[in-house]
C-alpha positions as CSV (number, residue, x, y, z in Angstrom):
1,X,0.0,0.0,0.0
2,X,1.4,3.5,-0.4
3,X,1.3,5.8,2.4
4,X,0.9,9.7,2.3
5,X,3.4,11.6,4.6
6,X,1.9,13.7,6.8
7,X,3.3,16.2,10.1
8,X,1.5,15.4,13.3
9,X,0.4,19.0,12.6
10,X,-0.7,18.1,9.5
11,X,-2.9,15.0,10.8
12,X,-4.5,17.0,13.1
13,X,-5.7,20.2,11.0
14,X,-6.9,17.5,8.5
15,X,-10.4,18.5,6.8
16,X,-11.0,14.7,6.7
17,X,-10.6,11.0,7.6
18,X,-7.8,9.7,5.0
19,X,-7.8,5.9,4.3
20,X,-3.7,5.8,4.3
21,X,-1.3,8.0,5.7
22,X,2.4,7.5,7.6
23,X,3.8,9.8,10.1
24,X,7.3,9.8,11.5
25,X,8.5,11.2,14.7
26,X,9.4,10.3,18.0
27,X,7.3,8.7,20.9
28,X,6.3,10.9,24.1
29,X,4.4,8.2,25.8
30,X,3.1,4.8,25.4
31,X,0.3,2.8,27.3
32,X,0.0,-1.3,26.5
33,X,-3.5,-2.6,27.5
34,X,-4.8,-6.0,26.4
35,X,-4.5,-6.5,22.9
36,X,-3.5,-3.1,22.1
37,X,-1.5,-0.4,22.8
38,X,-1.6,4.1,22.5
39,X,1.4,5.7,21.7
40,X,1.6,9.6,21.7
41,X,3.7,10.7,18.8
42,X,4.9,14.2,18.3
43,X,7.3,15.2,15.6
44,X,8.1,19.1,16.4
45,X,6.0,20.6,13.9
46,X,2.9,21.5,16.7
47,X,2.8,21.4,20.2
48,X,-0.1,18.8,20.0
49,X,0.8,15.0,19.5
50,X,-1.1,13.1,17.8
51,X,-2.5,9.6,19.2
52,X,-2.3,6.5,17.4
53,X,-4.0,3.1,17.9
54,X,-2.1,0.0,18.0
55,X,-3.7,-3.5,17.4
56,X,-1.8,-6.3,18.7
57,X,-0.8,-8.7,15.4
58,X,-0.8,-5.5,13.3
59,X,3.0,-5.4,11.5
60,X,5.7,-4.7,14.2
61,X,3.4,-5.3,16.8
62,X,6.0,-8.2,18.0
63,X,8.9,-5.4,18.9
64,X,5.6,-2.9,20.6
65,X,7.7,-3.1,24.2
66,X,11.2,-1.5,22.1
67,X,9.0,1.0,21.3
68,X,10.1,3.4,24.5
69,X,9.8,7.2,25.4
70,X,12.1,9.1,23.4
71,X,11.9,6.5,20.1
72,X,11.8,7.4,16.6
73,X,9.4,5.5,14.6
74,X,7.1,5.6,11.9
75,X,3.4,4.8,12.4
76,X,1.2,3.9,9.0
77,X,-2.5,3.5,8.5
78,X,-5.5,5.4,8.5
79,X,-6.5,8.5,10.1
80,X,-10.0,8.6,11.7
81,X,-11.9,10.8,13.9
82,X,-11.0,10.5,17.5
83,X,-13.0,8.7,20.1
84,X,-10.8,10.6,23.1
85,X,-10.9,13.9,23.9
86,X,-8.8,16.9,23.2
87,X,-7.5,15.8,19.8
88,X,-10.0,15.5,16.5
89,X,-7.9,12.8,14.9
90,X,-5.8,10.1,15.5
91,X,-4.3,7.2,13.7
92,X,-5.7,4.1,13.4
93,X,-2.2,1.8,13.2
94,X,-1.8,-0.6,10.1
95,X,1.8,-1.1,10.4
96,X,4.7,0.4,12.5
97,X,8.2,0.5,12.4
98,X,10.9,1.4,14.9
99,X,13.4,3.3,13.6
100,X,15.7,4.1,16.4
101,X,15.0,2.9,20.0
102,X,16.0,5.2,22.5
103,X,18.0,3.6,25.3
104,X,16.4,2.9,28.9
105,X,18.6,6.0,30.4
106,X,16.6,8.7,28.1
107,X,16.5,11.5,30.9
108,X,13.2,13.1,29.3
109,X,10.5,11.3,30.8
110,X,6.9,12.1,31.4
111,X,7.4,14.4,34.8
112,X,8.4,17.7,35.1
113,X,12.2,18.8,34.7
114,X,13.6,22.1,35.9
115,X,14.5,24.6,33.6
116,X,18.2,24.3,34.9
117,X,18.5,20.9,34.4
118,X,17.2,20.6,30.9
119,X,20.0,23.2,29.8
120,X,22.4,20.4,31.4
121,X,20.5,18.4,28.5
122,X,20.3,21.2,26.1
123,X,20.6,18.6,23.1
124,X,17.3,17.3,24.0
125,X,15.7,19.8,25.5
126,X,13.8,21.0,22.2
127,X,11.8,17.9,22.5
128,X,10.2,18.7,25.6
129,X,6.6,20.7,25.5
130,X,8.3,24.1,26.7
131,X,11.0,24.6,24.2
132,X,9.6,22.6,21.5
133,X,6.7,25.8,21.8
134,X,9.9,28.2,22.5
135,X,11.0,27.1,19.3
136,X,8.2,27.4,17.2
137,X,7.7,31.0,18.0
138,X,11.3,31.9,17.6
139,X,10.9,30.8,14.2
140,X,7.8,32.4,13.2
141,X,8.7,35.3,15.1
142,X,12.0,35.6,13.0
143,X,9.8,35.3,10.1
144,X,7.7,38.0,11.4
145,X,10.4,40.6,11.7
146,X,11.5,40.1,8.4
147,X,8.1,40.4,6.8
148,X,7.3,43.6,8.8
149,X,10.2,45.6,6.7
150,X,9.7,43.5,4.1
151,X,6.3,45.0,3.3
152,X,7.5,48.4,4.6
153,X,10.2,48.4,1.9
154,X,12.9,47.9,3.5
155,X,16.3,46.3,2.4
156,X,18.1,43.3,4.5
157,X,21.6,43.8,4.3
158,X,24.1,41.2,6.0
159,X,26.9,43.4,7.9
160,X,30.0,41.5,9.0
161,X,30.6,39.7,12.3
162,X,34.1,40.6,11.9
163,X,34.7,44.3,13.0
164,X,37.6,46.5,13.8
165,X,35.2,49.5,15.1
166,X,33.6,49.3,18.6
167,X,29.9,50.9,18.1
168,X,29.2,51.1,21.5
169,X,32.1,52.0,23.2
170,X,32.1,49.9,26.1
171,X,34.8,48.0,25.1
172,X,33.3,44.3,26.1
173,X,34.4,42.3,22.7
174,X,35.9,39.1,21.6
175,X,39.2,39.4,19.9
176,X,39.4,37.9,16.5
177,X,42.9,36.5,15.8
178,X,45.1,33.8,13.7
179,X,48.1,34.1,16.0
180,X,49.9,31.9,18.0
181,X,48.2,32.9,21.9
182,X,51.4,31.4,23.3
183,X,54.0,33.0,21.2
184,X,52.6,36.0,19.5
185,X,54.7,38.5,17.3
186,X,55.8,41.5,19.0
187,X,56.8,45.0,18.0
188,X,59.8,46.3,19.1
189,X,58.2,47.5,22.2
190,X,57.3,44.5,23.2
191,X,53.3,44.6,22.5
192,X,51.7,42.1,20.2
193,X,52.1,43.0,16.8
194,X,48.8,42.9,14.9
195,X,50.1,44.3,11.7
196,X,51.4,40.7,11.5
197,X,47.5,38.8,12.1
198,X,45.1,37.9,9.4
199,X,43.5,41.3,8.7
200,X,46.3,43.5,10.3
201,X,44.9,45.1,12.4
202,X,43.0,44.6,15.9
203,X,39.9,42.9,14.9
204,X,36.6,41.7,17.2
205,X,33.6,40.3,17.0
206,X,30.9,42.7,16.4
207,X,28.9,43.6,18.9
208,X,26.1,46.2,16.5
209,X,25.9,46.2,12.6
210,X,24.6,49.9,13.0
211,X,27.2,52.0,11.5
212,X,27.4,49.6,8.6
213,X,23.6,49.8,8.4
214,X,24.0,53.7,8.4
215,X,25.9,53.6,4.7
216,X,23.0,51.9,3.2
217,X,20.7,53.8,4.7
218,X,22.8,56.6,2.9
219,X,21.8,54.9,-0.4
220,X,18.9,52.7,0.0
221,X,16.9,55.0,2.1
222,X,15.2,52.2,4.4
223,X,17.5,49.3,5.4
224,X,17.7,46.7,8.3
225,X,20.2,43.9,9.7
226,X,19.0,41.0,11.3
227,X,22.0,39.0,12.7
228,X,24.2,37.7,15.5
229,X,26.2,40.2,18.2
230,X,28.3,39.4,20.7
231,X,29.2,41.2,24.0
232,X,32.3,39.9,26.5
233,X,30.2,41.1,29.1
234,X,30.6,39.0,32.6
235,X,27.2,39.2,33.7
236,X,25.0,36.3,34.5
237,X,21.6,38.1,35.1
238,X,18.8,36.7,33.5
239,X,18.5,39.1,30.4
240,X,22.4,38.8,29.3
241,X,24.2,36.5,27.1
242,X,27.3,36.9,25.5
243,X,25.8,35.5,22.0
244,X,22.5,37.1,20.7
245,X,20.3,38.2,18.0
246,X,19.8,41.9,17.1
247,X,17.3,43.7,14.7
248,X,18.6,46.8,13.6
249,X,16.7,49.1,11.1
250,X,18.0,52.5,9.8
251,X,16.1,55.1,8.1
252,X,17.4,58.1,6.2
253,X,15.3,61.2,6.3
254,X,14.1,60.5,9.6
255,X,14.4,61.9,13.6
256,X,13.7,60.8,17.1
257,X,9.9,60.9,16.5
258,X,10.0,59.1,13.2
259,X,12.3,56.1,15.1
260,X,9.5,55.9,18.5
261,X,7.1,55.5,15.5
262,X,8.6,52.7,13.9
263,X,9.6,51.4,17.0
264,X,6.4,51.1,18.7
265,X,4.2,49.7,15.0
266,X,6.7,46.8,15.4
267,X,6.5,45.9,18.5
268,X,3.0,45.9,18.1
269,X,3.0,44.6,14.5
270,X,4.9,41.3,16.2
271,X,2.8,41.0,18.7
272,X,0.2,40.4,16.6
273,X,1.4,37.9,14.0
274,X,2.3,35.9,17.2
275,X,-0.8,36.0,18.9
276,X,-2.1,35.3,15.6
277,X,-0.1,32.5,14.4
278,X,1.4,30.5,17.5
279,X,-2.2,30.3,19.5
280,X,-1.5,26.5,20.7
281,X,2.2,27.3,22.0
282,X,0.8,30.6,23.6
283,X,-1.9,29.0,25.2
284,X,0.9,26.4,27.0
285,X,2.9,29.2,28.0
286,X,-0.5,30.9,29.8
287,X,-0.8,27.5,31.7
288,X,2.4,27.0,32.7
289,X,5.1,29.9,32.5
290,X,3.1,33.6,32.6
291,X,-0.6,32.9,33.5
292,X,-1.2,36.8,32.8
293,X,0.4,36.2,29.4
294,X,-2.3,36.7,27.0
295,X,-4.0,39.4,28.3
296,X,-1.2,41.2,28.6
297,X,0.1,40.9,25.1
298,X,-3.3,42.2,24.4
299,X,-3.3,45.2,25.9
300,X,0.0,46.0,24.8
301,X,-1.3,45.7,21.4
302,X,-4.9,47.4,21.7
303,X,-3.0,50.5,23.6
304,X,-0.4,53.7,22.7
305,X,3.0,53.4,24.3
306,X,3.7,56.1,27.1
307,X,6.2,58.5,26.2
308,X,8.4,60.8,28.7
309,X,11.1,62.8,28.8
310,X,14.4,61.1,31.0
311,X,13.9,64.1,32.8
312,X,10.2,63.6,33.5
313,X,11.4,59.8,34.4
314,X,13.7,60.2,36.8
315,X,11.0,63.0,38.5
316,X,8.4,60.2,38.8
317,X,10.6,57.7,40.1
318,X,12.4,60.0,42.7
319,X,8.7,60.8,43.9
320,X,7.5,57.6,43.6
321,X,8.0,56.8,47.4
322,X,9.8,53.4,46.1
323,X,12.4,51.6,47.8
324,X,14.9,51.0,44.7
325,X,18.3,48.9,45.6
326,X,20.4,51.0,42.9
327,X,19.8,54.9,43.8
328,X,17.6,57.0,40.9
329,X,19.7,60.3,40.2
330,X,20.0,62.9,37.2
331,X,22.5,61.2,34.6
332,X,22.8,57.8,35.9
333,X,21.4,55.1,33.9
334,X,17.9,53.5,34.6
335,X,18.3,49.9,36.4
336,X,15.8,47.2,35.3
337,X,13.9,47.8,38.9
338,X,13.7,51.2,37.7
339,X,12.2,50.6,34.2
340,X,10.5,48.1,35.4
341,X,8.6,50.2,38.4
342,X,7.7,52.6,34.9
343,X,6.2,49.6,33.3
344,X,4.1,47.5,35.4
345,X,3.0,49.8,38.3
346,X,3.3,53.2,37.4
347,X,2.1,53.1,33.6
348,X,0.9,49.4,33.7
349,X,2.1,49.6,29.8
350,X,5.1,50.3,27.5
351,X,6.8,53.2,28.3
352,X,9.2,55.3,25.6
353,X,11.7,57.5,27.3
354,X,13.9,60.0,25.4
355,X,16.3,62.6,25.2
356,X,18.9,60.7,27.3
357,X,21.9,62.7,29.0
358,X,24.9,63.7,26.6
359,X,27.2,61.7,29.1
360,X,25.8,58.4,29.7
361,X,25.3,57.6,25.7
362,X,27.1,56.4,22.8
363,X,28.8,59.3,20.3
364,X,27.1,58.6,17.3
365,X,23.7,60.2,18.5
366,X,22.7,63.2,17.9
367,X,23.2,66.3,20.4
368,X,19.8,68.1,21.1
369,X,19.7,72.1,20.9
370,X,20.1,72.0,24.6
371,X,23.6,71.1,25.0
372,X,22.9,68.7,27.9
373,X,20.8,65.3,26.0
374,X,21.0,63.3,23.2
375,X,18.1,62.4,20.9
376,X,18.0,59.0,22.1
377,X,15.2,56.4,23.0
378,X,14.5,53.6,24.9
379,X,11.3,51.5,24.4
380,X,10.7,49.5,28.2
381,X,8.0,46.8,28.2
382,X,6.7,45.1,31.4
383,X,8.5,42.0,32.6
384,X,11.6,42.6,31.1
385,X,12.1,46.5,31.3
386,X,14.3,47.6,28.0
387,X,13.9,45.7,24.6
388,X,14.8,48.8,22.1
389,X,17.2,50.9,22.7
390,X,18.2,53.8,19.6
391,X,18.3,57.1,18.8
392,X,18.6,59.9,15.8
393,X,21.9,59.7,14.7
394,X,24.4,62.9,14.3
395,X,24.8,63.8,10.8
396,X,26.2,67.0,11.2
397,X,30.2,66.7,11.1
398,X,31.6,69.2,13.4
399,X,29.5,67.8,16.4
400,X,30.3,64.3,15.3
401,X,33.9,65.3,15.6
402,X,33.6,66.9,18.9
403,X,31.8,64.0,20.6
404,X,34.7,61.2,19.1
405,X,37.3,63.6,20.6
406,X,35.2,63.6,24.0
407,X,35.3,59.6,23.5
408,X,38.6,59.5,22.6
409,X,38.0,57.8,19.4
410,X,40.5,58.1,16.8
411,X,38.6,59.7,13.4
412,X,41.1,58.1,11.5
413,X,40.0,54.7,12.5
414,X,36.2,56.2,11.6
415,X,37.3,57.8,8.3
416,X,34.1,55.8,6.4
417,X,32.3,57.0,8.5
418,X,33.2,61.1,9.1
419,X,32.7,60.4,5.1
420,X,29.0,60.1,5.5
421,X,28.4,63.3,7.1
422,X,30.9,64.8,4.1
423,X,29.3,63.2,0.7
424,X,25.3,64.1,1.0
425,X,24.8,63.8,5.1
426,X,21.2,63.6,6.0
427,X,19.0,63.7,9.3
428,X,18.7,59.6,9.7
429,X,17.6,57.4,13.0
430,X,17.5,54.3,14.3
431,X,17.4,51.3,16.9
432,X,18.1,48.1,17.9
433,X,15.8,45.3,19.0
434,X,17.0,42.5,21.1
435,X,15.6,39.5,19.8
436,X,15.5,37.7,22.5
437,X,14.6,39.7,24.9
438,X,11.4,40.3,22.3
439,X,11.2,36.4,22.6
440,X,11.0,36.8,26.5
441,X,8.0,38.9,26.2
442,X,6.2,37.5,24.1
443,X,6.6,33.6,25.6
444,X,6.5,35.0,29.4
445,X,9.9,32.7,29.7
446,X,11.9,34.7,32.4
447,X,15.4,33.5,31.8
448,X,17.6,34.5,28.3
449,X,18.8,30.9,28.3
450,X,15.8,29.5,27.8
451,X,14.9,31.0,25.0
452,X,18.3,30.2,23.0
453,X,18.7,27.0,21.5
454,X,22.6,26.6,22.9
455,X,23.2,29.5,25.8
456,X,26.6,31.4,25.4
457,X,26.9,32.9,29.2
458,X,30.0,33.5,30.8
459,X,31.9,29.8,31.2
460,X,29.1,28.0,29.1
461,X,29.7,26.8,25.4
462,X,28.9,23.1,26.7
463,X,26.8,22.6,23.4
């Protein structure tokens, strides 16, 4: 007989019984009664498993106790309308196959695991019910993003991973080198010498594809990156990692209020898709991770973000009557306790602040009339406090100048990009999203970790 393929997620949103149809995946549990047995099998494609019947004497039947939790196998025979709850389908077994047993010490069984052991596991973890869901809206949500400036008009350009520029400053980046660590050429002086390594010259691993994305957006008007960063950063909170995802958009002919704009119709705009596309998944995470999940996502989507001043922020929270571990103050940055104070008590929604002190941001952005701020923006969000951070960028040359000479950045290092401001300079803004951290929100997951298939943290490339 020949066998249609089908997903489990295919089985289940069938429109119809189907006389002979084979699905492959791996078994989540199994339960022998006389003369017949149930197997659950899920293959990752929905968060739902589909049930199938097994007759004893059927073909394979013989081998039905090899078939354990954690097995992949292939189930053939009809699908018919189910006589069980919860499911409207299942397969009614004409022939089964065992196609790789799993061995008796197969650490996912049918109990609950803690989240820090199953990242001791992390090469199985995506079978269980949370991550396999993680995982599905990680995908579509990466799908999302890239249809939002897609149909906006925007163009995807790949910057490199491979940078000798440091965007943000701070310093915190892995070194990129083909020398010998243990005996490394050295000047004269005794330093290493880099002219002597691969690209001769100091080189890292990039930590923002922003001022790469600024030169198309200096030809293409509307552009966006979508890639990896990395950050040498030793912090083990529960929002850092050392590898990550960033979304980056840049838009010529465009200032602060043009970037909160953009900023706020995408958060919204993913929001949506995900509530939209990834119902089953979300509706796990309600149960079982973020019970307020749902509702919040919907109000978040049905309402305008709050916008303030820094200024106007750090009034609230100094009169807020709070108890904050980290002091609030005038040019200090906002903690997460802070943002997230602004977020779910004060506001109880997303919360813009801008115009940022001169002294506590990066030197590409743009110097407001005031001499004191910056035309920056950060867009907070309750439960995780920042997931955008950007700003409009300084296209005017002379006070580009003057804030690299306050960083101590040498312009000839930046001689690309001085050129920009020189050849046709325009008003242009931007910001980058944290993917993640976008994933956090929208799954309720609380821990950066666990929504990453293989965590980079400090002292953890295991996997």
């Amino acid at each position: 007989m020949t066998y249609t393929k089908l997903s489990v997620k295919e089985a289940l949103g069938a429109d119809g019984p189907k006389e002979a149809v084979e699905v492959f995946g791996w078994v989540r549990t199994r339960r022998d009664a006389k003369g017949f047995s149930f197997m659950e099998i899920n293959d990752g494609s929905s968060f739902g498993s589909l049930q199938a019947i097994v007759d004893a004497g059927i073909e394979g039947y013989s081998e039905i106790h090899e078939f354990t939790t954690g097995s992949a196998v292939r189930v053939a025979g009809a699908l018919v309308a189910s006589q069980g709850k919860g499911q409207s389908w299942e397969i009614q077994a004409k022939e089964i196959e065992l196609i790789g047993k799993a061995d008796d010490s197969y650490p996912l069984q049918k109990k609950r695991h803690s989240l820090e052991y199953l990242r001791e596991i992390a090469h199985l973890r995506p079978r269980s019910n949370l991550f396999g869901a993680v995982f599905r809206v990680r995908s579509r949500l990466a799908y999302a993003i890239h249809q939002f400036f897609q149909e906006k008009g925007f163009l995807y350009v790949h910057t490199p991973l491979i940078t000798a520029s440091d965007c943000e400053g701070a310093g915190e980046m892995f070194r990129v080198s083909s020398l010998n660590p243990e005996n490394p050429p050295k000047t004269k002086e005794g330093k290493v010498d880099y002219e002597k390594d691969f690209f001769h010259r100091p080189t890292y691993l990039t930590v923002s594809g922003q001022l790469e994305a600024e030169i198309f957006a200096m030809s293409h008007g509307k552009v966006y990156t979508f890639g990896p960063t990395f950050r040498a950063e030793n912090s083990n909170t529960s929002r850092h990692a050392s590898e990550f995802w960033m979304i980056e958009p840049e838009v010529a002919f465009c200032d602060l209020e043009g970037d909160m704009d953009l900023a706020e119709d995408f958060i919204k705009y993913l929001i949506g898709d995900i509530l939209e596309n990834c119902s089953s998944d979300l509706e796990f995470f309600g149960k079982f991770v973020d019970k307020g999940l749902n509702e919040r996502l919907s109000f978040v989507l049905e309402r305008p973000f709050q916008r303030l001043s820094y200024t106007e922020a750090v009034k609230l929270l100094e009169d807020s009557g709070e108890k904050f571990d980290y002091p609030v103050a005038y040019g200090a940055n906002l903690q997460s306790e802070h943002e997230r104070y602004l977020t779910e008590k004060h506001f109880k929604k997303p919360v813009t602040i801008y115009d940022y002190p001169i002294e506590i941001k990066p030197f590409y952005m743009r110097q407001n009339d005031d001499g004191k701020t910056v035309a920056a923006m950060d867009v907070l969000v309750p439960g995780i406090g920042e997931i955008i951070g950007g700003s409009q960028r300084e296209e005017r040359l002379d006070r580009l100048d003057a804030a690299m000479d306050k960083h101590e950045l040498s312009k000839d290092d930046y001689w690309w990009y001085r050129d920009l401001r020189k050849f046709g300079t325009a008003p242009h803004a931007g910001f980058g999203l944290g993917f993640e951290r976008m994933l956090m929100f929208v799954t309720g997951v609380s821990n950066i970790r666990d929504v990453i298939p293989f965590a980079r943290t400090p002292g953890n490339a295991e996997f």
